[in-house]
C-alpha positions in Angstrom: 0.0 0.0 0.0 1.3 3.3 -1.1 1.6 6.2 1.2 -1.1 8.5 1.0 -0.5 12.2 -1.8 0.7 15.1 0.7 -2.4 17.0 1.3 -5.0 14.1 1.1 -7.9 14.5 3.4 -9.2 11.3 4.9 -12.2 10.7 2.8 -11.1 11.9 -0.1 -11.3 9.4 -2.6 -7.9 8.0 -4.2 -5.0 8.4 -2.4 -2.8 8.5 -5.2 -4.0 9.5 -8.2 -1.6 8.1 -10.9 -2.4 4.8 -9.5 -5.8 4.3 -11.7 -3.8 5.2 -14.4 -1.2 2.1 -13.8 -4.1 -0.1 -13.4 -5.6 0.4 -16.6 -2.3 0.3 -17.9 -1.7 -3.1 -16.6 -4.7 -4.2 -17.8 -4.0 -2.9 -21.1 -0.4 -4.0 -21.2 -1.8 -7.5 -20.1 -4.5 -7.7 -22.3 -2.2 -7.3 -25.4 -3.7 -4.0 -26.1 -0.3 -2.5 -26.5 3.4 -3.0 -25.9 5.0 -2.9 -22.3 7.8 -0.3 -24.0 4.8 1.7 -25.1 2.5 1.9 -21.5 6.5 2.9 -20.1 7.3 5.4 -22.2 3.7 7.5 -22.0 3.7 7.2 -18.3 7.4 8.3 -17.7 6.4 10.9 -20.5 3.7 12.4 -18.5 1.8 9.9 -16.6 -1.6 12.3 -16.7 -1.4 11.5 -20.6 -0.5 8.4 -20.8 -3.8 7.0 -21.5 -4.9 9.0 -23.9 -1.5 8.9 -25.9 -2.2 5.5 -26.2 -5.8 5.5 -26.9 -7.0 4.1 -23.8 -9.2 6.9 -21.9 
């Protein structure tokens, strides 16, 4: 379990809010839906646009 974002208020929602984002990924990556090189290189890109780089939002 990952540390909660600085700032989150108990209640909240989603601690960590690139975490979704990995999921889907996974899911995508696993699903052979695209490349591992290709769900790594959008979300060390900019991880808030890595779906929709790679046509997954």
């Amino acid at each position: 379990m990952e540390p909660p974002d600085p700032g989150h208020k108990s209640g909240g929602g989603v601690n960590n809010r690139k975490g979704p984002v990995e999921t889907k990924l996974h899911t995508a990556v696993c699903a052979g839906k695209v490349s591992l090189e290709a769900a790594q290189k959008a979300i060390v890109t900019d991880w808030t646009t890595a779906l929709s780089a790679l046509g997954l939002d």
